[in-house]
Kinemage of the C-alpha trace (Angstrom):
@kinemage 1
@onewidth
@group {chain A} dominant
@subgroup {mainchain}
@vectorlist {calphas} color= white
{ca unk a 1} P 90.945 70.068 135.910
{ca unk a 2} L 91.451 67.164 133.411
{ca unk a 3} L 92.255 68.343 129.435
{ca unk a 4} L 88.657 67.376 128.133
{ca unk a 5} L 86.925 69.185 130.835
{ca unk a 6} L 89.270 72.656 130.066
{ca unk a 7} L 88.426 71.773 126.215
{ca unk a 8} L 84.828 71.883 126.930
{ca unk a 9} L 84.999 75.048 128.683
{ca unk a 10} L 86.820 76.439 126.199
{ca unk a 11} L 84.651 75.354 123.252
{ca unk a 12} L 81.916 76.613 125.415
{ca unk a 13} L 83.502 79.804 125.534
{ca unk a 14} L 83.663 80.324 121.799
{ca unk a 15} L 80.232 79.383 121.183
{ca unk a 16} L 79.514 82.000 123.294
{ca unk a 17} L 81.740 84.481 121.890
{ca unk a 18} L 79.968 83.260 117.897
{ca unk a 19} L 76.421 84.006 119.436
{ca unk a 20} L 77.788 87.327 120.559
{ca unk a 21} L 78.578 88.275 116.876
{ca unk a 22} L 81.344 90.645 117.834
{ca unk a 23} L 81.903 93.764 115.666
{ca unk a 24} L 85.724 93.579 113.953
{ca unk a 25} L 87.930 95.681 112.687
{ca unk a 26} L 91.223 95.413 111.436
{ca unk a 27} L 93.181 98.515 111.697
{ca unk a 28} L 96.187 97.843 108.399
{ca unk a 29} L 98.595 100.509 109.062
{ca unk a 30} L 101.362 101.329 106.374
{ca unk a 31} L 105.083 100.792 106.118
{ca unk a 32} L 104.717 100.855 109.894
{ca unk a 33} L 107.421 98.925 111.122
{ca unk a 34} L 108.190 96.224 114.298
{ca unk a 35} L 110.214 99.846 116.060
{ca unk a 36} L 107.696 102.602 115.036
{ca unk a 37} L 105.460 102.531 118.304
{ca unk a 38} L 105.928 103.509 121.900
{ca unk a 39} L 104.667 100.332 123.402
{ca unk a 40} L 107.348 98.352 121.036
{ca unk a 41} L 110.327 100.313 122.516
{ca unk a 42} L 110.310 103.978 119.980
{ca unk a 43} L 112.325 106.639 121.711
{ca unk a 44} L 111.497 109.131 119.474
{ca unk a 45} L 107.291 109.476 119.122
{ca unk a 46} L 104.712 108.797 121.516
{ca unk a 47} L 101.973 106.787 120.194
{ca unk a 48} L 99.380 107.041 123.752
{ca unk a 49} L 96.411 105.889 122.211
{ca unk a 50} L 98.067 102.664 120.733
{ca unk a 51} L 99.601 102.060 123.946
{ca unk a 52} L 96.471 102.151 125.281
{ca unk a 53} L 95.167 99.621 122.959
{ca unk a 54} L 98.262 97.274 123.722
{ca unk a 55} L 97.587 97.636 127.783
{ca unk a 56} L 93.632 96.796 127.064
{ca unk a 57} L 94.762 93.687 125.185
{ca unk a 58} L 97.780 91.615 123.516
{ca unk a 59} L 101.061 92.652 122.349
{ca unk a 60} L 102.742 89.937 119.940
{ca unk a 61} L 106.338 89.740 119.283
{ca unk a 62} L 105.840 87.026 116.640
{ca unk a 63} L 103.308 88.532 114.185
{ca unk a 64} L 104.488 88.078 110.502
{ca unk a 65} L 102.798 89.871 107.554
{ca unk a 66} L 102.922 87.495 104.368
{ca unk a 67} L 105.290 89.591 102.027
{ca unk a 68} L 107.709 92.438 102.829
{ca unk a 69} L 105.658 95.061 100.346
{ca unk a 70} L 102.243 96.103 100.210
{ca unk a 71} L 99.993 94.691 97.324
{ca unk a 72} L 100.699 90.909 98.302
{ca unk a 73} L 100.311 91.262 101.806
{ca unk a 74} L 97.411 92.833 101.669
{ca unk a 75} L 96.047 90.181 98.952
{ca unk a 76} L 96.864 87.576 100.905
{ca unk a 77} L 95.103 88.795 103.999
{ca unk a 78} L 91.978 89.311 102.048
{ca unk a 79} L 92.185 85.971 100.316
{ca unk a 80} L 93.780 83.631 102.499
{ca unk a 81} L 95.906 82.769 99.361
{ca unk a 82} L 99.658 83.254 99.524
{ca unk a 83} L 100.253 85.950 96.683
{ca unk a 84} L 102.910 84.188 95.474
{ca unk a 85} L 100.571 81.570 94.448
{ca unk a 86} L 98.810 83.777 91.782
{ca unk a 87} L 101.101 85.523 89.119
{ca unk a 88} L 100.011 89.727 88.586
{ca unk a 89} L 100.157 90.030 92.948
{ca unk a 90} L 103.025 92.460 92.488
{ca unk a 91} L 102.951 96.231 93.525
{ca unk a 92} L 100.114 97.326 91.726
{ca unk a 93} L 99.575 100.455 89.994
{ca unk a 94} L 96.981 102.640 90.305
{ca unk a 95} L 94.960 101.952 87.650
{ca unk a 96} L 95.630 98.070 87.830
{ca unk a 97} L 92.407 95.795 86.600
{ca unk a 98} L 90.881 94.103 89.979
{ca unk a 99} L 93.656 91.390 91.585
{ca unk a 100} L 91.203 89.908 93.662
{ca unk a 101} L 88.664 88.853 91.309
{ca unk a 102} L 84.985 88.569 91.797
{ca unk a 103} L 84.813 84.821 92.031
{ca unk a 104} L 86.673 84.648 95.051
{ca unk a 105} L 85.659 84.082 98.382
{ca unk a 106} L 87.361 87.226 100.380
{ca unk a 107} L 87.821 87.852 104.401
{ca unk a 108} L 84.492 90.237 103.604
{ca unk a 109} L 82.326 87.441 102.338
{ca unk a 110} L 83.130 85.843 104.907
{ca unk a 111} L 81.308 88.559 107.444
{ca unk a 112} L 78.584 89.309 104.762
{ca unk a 113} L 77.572 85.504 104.809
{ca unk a 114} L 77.227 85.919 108.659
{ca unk a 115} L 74.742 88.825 108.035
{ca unk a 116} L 77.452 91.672 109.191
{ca unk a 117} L 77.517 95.061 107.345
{ca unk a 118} L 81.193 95.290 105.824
{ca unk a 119} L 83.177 98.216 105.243
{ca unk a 120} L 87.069 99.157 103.631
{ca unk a 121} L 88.143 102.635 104.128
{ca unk a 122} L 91.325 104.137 103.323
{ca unk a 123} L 94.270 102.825 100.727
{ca unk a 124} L 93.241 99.341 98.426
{ca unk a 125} L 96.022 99.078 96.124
{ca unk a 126} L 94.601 96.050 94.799
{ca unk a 127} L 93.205 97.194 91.904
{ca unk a 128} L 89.877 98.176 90.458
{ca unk a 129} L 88.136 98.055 87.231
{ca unk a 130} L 88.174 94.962 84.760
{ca unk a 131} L 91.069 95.076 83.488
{ca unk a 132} L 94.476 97.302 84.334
{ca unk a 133} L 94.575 100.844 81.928
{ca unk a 134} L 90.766 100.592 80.949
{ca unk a 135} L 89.068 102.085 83.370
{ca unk a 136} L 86.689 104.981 82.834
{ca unk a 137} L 87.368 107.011 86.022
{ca unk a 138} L 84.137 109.709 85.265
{ca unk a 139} L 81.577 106.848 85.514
{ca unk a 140} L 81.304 103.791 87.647
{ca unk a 141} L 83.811 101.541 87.741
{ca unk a 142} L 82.294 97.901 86.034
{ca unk a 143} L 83.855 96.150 88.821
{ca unk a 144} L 84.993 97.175 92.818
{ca unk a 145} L 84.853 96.167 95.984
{ca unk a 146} L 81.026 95.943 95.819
{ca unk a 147} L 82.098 92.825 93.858
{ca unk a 148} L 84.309 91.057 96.650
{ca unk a 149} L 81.506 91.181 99.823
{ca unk a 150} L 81.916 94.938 100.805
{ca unk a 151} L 78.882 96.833 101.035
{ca unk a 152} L 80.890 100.263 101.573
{ca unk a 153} L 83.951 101.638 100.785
{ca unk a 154} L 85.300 104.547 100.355
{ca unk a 155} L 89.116 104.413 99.451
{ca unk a 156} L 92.452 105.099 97.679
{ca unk a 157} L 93.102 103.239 94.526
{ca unk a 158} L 96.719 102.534 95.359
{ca unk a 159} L 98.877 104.350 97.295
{ca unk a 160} L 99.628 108.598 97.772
{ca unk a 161} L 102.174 108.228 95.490
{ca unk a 162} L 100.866 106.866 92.806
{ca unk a 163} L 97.482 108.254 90.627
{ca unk a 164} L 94.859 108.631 90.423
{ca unk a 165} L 95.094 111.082 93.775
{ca unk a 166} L 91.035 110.931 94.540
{ca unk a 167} L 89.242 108.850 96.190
{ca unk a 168} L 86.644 105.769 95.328
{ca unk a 169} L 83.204 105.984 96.946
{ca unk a 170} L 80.964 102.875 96.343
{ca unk a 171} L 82.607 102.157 92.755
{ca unk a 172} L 83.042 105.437 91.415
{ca unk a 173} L 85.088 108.783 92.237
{ca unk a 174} L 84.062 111.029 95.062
{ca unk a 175} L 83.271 114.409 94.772
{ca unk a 176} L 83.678 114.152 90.594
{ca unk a 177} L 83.941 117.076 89.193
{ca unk a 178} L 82.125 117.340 85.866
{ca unk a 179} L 84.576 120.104 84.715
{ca unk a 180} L 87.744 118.669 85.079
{ca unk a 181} L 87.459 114.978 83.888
{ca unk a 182} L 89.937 112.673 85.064
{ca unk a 183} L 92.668 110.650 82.423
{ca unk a 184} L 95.207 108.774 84.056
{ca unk a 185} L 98.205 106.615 82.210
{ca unk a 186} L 101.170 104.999 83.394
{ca unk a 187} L 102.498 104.899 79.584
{ca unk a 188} L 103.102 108.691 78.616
{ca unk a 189} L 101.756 112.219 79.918
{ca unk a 190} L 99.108 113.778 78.318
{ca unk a 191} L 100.338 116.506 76.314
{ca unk a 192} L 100.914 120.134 78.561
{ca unk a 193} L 100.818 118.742 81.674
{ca unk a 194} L 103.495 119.771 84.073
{ca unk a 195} L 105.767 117.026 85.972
{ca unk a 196} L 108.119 116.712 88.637
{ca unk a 197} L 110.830 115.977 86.044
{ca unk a 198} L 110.338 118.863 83.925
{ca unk a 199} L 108.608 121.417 86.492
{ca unk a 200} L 110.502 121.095 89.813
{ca unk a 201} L 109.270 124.863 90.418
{ca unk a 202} L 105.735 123.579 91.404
{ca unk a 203} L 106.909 121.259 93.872
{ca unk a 204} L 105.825 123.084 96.569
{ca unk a 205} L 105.455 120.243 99.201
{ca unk a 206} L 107.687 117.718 98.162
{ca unk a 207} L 110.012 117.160 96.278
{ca unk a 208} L 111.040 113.647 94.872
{ca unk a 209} L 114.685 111.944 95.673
{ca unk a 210} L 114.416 109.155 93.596
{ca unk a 211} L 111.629 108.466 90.609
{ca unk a 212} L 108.151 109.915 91.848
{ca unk a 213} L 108.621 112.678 89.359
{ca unk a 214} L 106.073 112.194 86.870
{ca unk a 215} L 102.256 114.047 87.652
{ca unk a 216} L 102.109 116.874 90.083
{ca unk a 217} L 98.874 116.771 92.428
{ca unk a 218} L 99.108 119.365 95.395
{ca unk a 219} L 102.600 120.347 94.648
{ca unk a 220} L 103.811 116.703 95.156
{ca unk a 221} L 104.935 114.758 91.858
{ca unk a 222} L 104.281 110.725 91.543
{ca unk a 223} L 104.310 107.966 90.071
{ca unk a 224} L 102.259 107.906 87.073
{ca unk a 225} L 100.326 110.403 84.611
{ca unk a 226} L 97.080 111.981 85.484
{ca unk a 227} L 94.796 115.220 83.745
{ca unk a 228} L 92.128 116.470 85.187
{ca unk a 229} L 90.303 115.473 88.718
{ca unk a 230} L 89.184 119.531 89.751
{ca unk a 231} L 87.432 118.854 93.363
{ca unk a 232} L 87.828 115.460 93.399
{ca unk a 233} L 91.674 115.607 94.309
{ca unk a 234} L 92.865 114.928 97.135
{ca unk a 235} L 95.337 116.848 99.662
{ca unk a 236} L 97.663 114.746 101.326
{ca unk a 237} L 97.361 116.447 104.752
{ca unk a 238} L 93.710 115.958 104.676
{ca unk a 239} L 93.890 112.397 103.986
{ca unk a 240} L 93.718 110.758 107.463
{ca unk a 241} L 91.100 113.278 108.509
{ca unk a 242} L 88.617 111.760 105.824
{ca unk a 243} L 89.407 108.333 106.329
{ca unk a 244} L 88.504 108.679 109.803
{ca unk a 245} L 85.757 110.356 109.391
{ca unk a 246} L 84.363 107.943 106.451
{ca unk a 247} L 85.410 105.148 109.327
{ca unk a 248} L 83.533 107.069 112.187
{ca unk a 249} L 80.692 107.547 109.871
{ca unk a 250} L 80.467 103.643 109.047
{ca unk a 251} L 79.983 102.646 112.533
{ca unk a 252} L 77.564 105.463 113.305
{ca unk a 253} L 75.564 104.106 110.425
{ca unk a 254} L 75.711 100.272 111.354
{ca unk a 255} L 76.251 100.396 115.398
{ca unk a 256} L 72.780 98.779 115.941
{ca unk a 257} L 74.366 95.895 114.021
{ca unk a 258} L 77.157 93.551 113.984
{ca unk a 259} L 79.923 95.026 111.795
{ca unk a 260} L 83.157 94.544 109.639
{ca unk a 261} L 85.540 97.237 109.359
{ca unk a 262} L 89.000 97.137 107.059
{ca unk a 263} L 90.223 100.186 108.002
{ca unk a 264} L 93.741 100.978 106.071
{ca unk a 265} L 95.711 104.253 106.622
{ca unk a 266} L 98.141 105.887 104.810
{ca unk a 267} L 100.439 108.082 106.939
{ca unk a 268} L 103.804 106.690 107.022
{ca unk a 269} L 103.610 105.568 103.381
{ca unk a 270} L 105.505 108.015 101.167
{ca unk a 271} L 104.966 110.843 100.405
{ca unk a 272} L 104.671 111.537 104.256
{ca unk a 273} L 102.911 114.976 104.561
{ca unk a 274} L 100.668 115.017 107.430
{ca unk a 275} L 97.994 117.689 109.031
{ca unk a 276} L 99.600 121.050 109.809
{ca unk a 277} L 98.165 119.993 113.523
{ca unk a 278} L 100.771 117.239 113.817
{ca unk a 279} L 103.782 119.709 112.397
{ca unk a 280} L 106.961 120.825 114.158
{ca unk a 281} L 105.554 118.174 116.821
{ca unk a 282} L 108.272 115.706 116.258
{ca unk a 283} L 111.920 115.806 116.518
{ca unk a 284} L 112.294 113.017 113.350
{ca unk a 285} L 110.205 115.287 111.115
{ca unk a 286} L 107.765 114.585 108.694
{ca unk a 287} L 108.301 110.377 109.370
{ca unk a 288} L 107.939 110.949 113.057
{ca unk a 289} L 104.520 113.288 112.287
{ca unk a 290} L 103.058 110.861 110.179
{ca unk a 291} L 103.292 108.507 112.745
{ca unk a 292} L 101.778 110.720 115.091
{ca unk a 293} L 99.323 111.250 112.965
{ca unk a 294} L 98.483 107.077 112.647
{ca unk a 295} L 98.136 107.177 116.562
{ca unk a 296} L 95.731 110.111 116.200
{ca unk a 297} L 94.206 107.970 113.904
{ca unk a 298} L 93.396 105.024 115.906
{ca unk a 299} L 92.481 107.458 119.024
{ca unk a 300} L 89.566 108.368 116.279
{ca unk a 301} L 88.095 104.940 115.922
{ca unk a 302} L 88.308 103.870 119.904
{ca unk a 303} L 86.850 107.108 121.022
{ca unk a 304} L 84.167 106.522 118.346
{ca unk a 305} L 83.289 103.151 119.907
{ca unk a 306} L 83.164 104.466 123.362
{ca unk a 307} L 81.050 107.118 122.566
{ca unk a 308} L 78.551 104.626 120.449
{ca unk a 309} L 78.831 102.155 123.683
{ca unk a 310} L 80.173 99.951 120.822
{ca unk a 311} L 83.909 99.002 122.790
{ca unk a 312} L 83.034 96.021 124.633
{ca unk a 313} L 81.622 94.157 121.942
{ca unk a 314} L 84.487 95.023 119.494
{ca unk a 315} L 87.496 93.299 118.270
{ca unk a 316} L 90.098 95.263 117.099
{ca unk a 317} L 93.179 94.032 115.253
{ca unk a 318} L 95.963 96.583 114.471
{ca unk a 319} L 99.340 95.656 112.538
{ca unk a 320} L 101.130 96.778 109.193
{ca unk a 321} L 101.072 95.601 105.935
{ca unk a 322} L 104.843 94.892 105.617
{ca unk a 323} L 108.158 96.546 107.299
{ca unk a 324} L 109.269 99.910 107.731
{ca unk a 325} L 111.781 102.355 105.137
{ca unk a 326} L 112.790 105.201 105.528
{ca unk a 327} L 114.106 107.172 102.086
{ca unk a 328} L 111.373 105.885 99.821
{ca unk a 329} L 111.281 108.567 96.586
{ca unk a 330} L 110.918 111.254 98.756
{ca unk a 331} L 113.340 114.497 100.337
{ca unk a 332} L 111.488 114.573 103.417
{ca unk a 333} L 114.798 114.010 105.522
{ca unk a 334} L 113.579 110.714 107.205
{ca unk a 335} L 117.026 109.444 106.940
{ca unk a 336} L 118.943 112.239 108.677
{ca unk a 337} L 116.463 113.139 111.324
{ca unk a 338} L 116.064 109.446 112.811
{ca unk a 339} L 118.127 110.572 115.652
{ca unk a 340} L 118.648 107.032 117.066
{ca unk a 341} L 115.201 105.540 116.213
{ca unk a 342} L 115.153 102.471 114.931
{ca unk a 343} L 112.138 102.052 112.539
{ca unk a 344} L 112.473 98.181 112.494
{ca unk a 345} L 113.502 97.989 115.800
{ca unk a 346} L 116.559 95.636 116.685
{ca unk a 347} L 115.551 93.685 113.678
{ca unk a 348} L 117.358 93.550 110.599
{ca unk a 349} L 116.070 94.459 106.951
{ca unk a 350} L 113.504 96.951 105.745
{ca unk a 351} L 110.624 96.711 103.844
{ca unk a 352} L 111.244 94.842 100.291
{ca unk a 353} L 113.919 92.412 101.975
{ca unk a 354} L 113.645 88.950 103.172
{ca unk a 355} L 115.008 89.176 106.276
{ca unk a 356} L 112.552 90.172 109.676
{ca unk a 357} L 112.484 93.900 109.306
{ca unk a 358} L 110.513 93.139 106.118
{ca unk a 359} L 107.714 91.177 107.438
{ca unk a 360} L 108.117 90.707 111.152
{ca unk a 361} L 105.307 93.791 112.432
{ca unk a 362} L 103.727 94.774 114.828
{ca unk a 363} L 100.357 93.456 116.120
{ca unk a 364} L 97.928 94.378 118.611
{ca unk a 365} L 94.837 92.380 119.518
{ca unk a 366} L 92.326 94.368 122.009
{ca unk a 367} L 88.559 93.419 123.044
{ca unk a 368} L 87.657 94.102 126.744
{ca unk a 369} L 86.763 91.194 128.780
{ca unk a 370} L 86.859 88.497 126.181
{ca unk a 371} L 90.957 87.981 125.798
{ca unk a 372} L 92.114 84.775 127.297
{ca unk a 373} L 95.078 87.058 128.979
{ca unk a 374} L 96.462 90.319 128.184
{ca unk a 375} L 99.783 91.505 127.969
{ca unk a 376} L 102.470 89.996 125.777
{ca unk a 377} L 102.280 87.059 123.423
{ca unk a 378} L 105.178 85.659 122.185
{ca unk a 379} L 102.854 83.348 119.685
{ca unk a 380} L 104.621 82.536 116.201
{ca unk a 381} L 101.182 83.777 113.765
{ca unk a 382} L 101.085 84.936 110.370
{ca unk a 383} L 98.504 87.044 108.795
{ca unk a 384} L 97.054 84.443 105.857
{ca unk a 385} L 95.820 82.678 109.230
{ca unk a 386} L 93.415 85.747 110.002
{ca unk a 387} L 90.451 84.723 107.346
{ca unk a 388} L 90.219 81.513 108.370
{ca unk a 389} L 90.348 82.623 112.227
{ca unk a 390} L 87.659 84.674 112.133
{ca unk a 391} L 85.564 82.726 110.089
{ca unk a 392} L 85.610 80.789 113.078
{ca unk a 393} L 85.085 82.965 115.602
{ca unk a 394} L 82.095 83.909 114.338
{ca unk a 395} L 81.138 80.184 112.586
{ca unk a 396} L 80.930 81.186 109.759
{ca unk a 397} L 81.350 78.631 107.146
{ca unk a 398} L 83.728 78.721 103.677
{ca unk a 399} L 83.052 77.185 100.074
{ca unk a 400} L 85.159 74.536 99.486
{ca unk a 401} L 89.052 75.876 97.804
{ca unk a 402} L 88.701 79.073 99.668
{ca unk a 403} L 91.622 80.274 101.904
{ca unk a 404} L 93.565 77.404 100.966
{ca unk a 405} L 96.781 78.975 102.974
{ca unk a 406} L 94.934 79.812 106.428
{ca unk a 407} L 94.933 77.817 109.294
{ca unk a 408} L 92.634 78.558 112.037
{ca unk a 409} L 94.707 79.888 115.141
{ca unk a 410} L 91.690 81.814 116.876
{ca unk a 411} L 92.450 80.962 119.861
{ca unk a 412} L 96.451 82.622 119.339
{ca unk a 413} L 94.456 86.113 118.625
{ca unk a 414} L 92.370 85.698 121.477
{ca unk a 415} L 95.724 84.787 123.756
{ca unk a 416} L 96.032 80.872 124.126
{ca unk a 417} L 98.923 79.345 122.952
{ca unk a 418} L 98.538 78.010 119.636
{ca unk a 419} L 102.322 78.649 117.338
{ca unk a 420} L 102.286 77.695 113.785
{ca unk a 421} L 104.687 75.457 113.024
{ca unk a 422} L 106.083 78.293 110.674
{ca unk a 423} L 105.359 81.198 108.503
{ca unk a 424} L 106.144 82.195 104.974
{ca unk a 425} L 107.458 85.127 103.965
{ca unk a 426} L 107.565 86.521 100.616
{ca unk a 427} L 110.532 89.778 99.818
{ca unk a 428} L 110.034 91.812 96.910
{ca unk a 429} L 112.140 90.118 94.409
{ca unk a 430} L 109.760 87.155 95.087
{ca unk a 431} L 112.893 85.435 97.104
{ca unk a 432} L 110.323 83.025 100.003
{ca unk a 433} L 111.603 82.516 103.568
{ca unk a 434} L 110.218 80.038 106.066
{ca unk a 435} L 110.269 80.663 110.036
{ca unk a 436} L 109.683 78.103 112.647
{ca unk a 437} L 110.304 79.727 116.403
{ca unk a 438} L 113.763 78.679 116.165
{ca unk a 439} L 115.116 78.877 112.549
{ca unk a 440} L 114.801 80.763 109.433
{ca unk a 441} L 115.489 79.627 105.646
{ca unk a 442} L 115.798 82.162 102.819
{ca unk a 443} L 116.442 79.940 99.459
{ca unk a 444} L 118.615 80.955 97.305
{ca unk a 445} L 118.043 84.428 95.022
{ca unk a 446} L 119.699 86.354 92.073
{ca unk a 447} L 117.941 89.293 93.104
{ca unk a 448} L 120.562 92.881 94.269
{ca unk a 449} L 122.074 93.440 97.479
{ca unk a 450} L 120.573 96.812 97.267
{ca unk a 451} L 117.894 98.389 95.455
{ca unk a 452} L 117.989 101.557 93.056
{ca unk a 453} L 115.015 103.258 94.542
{ca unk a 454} L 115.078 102.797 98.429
{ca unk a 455} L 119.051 102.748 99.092
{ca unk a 456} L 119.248 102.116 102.848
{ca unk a 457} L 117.126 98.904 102.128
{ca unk a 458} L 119.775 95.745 102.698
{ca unk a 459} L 117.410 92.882 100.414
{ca unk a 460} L 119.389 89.964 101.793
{ca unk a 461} L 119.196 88.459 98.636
{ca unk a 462} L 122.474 85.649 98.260
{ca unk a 463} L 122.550 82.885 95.392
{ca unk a 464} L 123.081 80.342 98.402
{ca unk a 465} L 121.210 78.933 101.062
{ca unk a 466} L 120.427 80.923 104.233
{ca unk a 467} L 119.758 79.445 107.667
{ca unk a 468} L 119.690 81.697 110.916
{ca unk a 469} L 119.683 80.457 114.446
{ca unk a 470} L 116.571 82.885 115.563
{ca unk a 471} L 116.272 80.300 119.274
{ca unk a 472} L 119.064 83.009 119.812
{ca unk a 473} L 117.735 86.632 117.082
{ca unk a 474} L 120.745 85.853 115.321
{ca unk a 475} L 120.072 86.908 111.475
{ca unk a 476} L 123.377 88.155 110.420
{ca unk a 477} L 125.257 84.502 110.714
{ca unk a 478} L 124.681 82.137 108.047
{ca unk a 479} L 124.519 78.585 109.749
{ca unk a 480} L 123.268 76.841 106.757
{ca unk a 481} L 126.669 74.457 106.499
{ca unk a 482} L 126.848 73.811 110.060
{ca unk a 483} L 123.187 72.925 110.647
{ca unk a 484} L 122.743 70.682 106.962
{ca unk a 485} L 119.658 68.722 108.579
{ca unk a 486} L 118.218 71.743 109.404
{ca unk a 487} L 118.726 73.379 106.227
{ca unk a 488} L 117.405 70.382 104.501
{ca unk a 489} L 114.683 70.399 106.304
{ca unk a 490} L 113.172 73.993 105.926
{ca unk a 491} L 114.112 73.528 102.191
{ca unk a 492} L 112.194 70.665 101.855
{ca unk a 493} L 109.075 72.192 103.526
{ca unk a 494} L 109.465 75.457 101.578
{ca unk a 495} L 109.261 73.145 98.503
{ca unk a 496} L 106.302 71.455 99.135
{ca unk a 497} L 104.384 74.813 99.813
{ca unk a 498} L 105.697 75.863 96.229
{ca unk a 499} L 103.959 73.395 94.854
């Protein structure tokens, strides 16, 4: 068969899939890294029901979230917009003014212009609200995600560790409680409420390691000052239970139409402290539960589309927002109870550094019938391609300036081969790496070797130029003097994206 003719059928074949108006959903887990899951080579925990996913569909080895921590990745998923681009894409706190603003054209709109219902459960941490510290949390908010092309959500406002601990339902707080209304501040405590600091008797859960010590919400102190909540709180080993049933809910509600789901848990984020079901069921503790608990998770949402005859016709895309860590605030003995596990895999870096552990994740692509292949994809793909990928696959069309950053590599999700000629990664001291298949350049940074609050985390940040010779997954050699074209090169190209 000549190249035009295979073109043809292949354009054929995603006009097809476009009329077909698959459902999606994107499955963000948390701090999950590239050696947390069975079917990526964990000794330690059995993940069965992502396995099952991975054997249904694609594996990739080459998957690359756009920063190594959570609020930038996750904006620049949603946006198609490198964070780095846009100044206040930091970690956010949790009562941070909107990031993404209303005027932008998000990876929602983008369904909701195609006539799809669209749906975020689970943790934001992009902020809500106008502007950061102003929000009234006892009324509805004046702006959410109602505002970027969602028509439902019902989710964290940043992470578990930081307040407000309740959760956002449609713009305002679920379950408010009239009795007890809420105050949050991440300037000073209001006056005669305990803290982790100060009150390390009521820390019946958790206790802190390093910072998290300010507000105490279900015997776990965080980040942040909070009064007040009553029913609305939430308890941290209930937490995946109602985001999958708010998830389960959403496609019961919408399964006689086509659908957009952004479906973000929380478990292995800290402070890890999952269902009493999952407990004493893992030999690496609470880490190793909470990832048990993430599988349970996902079993949730593909039983739910089996049982709504909704599984063929769905496209499911799960991955993590940035690498793994392991002591993150927290004494919940993640360190010491690893017992050989490798959360990043043979990688090296955490989460917040610029080498892979940080942003090289895992990623699983499943839809029955409809993949090109299945099995493992050793594509080079980063996530600001996604928006512009599936705007595609279901031809939908983009205003002109929106997702400047994404590329359209549908056809790499769906298991052709179609690299990128390199991704950018962004590390939390705002140090940028570029990967082609071969190479990887990390400019120069002032930034620590190590950082105060996660102290296993090696940051990889050198005030020098850093080339690796990844042809052969060798990240601990700097090559950068005996390769100076290549160097020049990737430096070059990283400055050209800068500006």
């Amino acid at each position: 068969m000549n190249r035009i003719a295979s073109l043809s059928i292949l354009l054929m074949g995603q006009n097809a899939i476009a009329q077909e108006r698959p459902n999606v959903i994107i499955i963000y887990a948390d701090d999950l890294g590239y050696g947390d899951l069975q079917c990526y080579g964990a000794k330690n925990v059995e993940t069965p029901n992502v396995n099952k996913l991975a054997s249904q569909g694609l594996l990739f080895h080459n998957v690359y979230a756009c920063a190594a921590t959570s609020t930038p990745s996750r904006y620049s998923l949603l946006t198609g917009e490198y964070a780095w681009r846009k100044p206040g894409t930091d970690v956010a706190a949790g009562n941070a003014g909107m990031i993404i603003r209303p005027e932008q054209f998000t990876l929602a709109d983008v369904f909701k212009s195609q006539g799809y219902a669209t749906g975020a459960i689970g943790k934001w941490h992009l902020g809500l609200g106008d502007k950061t510290g102003t929000q009234d949390w006892n009324a509805p908010l004046a702006a959410s995600l109602g505002d970027l092309g969602f028509d439902y959500h019902y989710i964290m406002a940043a992470t578990a560790d930081r307040v407000p601990c309740v959760f956002i339902e449609n713009g305002q707080v679920a379950n408010w409680d009239a009795t007890a209304p809420i105050q949050v501040s991440y300037e000073q405590n209001f006056p005669g409420e305990p803290t982790g600091k100060n009150n390390p008797e009521l820390l019946y859960n958790l206790k802190p390691s390093v910072g998290h010590d300010m507000s105490i919400v279900n015997g776990i102190s965080r980040i942040g000052y909070m009064k007040g909540g009553g029913k609305a709180l939430w308890k941290d080993e209930n937490i995946a239970d109602s985001i999958s049933a708010h998830a389960i809910e959403f496609l019961t509600c919408h399964k006689n139409e086509p659908f957009f789901l952004y479906l973000c848990t929380n478990d292995v984020h800290v402070p890890r402290f999952p269902h009493q079901r999952f407990r004493g069921k893992n030999k690496m503790g609470l880490r190793g539960e909470a990832i048990m608990q993430f599988d349970w998770t996902v079993g949730q949402i593909t039983d739910a589309l089996d049982r709504l005859g909704l599984r063929e016709n769905t496209l499911i895309i799960l991955t993590s927002d940035n690498g793994p860590v392991v002591d993150d605030g927290y004494q919940d003995q993640a360190e010491e109870l690893l017992n050989g596990h490798k959360p990043a895999g043979e990688l090296r870096g955490y989460k917040y550094s610029v080498y892979e552990g940080g942003t090289k994740v895992p990623a699983i692509v499943s839809w029955p019938g409809k993949l090109a292949k299945t099995g493992v994809s050793e594509t080079l793909i980063s996530q600001i391609d996604w928006m512009r990928s599936l705007a595609t696959l279901i031809s939908a069309r983009m205003p002109k300036g929106a997702a400047p950053d994404s590329q359209n590599h549908i056809k790499a999700l769906l298991g052709e081969d179609d690299d990128r000629d390199y991704v950018i990664g962004l590390a939390q001291d705002h140090t940028l790496s570029l990967r082609t298949k071969d190479w990887k350049y990390v400019e120069p940074s002032k930034g620590p070797a190590s950082l105060s609050w996660a102290p296993g985390v090696e940051t990889g940040y050198k005030n020098e130029d850093q080339l690796f010779d990844m042809a052969h997954g060798d990240e601990y050699r700097n090559v950068a003097a005996d390769h100076p074209h290549e160097t020049a090169l990737l430096k070059s190209l990283l400055q050209k994206e800068r500006k």
